[in-house]
N, C-alpha and C positions, 0 to 999 in steps of 0.2 A: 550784184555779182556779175562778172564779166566772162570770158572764153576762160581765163586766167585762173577765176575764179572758179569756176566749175570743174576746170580742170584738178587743181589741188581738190576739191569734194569728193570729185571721182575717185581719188588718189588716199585720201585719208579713208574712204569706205570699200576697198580693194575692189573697182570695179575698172575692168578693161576698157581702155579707148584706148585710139590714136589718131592724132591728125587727118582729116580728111586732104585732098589735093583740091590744090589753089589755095588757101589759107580759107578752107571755108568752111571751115567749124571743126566738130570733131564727131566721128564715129563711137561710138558707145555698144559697147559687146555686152547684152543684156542676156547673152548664154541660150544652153537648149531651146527648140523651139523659138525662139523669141529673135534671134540672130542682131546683127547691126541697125541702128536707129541713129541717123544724121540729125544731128542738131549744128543750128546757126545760130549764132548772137546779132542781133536786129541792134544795129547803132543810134541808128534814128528814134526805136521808142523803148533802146533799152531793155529789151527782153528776150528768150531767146524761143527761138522758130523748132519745133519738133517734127517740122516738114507732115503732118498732120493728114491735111486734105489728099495730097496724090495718094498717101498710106490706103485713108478710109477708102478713094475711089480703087482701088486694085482689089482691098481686098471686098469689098461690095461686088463687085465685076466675075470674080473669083467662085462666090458664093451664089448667084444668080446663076452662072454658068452650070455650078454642080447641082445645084436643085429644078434646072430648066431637063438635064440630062437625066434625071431622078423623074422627075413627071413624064415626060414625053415616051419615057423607055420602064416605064413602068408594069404596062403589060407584056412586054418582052422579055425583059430579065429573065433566067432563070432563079428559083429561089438564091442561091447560093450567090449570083450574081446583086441578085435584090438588096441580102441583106448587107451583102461586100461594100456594095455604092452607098446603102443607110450609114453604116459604119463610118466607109469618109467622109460622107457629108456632115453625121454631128462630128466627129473627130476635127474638121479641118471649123465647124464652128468653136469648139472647144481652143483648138491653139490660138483662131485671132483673139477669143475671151484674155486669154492668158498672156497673149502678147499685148493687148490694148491695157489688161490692170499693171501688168509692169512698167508699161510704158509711163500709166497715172500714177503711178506710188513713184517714177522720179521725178516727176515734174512735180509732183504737191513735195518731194524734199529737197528741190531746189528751191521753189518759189518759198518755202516754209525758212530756206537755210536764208534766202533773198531777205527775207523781211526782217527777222532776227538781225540781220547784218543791217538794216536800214537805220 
């Protein structure tokens, strides 16, 4: 399967994309919480790039941030503030859960749609 290819998949399974700029690849509107996820098609080994690593390093960076501001300000909070900052902090674990399974449930039914086609 190719740009081509995934595109028609997208298309038969009513999932939004469109073209990204520069011909380089395509955005994929994975909905609520979950927002745009850039995919490439890799020519040389044939497969396609879910731009992965910067994802993990952001939202790692993200989630160290929120739990460094959770410890350090810990006994300052007031309740009300304590339990505010718990709240986002599992809440904003919670959305990358849900964004990183969405992300896995396309790539295991493209590579799954991949192989069928092989």
């Amino acid at each position: 399967m190719d740009l081509k290819g995934l595109e028609k998949y997208l298309a038969l399974n009513h999932i939004d994309f469109k073209a990204a700029t520069d011909n380089d690849g395509l955005l994929i509107n994975l909905g609520f919480l979950v927002g745009r996820v850039h995919v490439r098609y890799e020519e040389d080994t044939k497969t396609f790039n879910f731009n992965d690593k910067p994802r993990w390093v952001i939202q790692i960076v993200l989630m160290a941030l929120m739990l460094y501001f959770l410890a350090t300000n810990f006994t300052i909070y007031s309740q009300l503030q304590l339990y505010t900052c718990i709240a986002v902090t599992v809440a904003m674990f919670g959305i990358f859960g849900y964004k990183e399974s969405r992300i896995k449930k396309l790539k295991d039914a493209v590579n799954e749609d991949n192989q069928s086609a092989s």
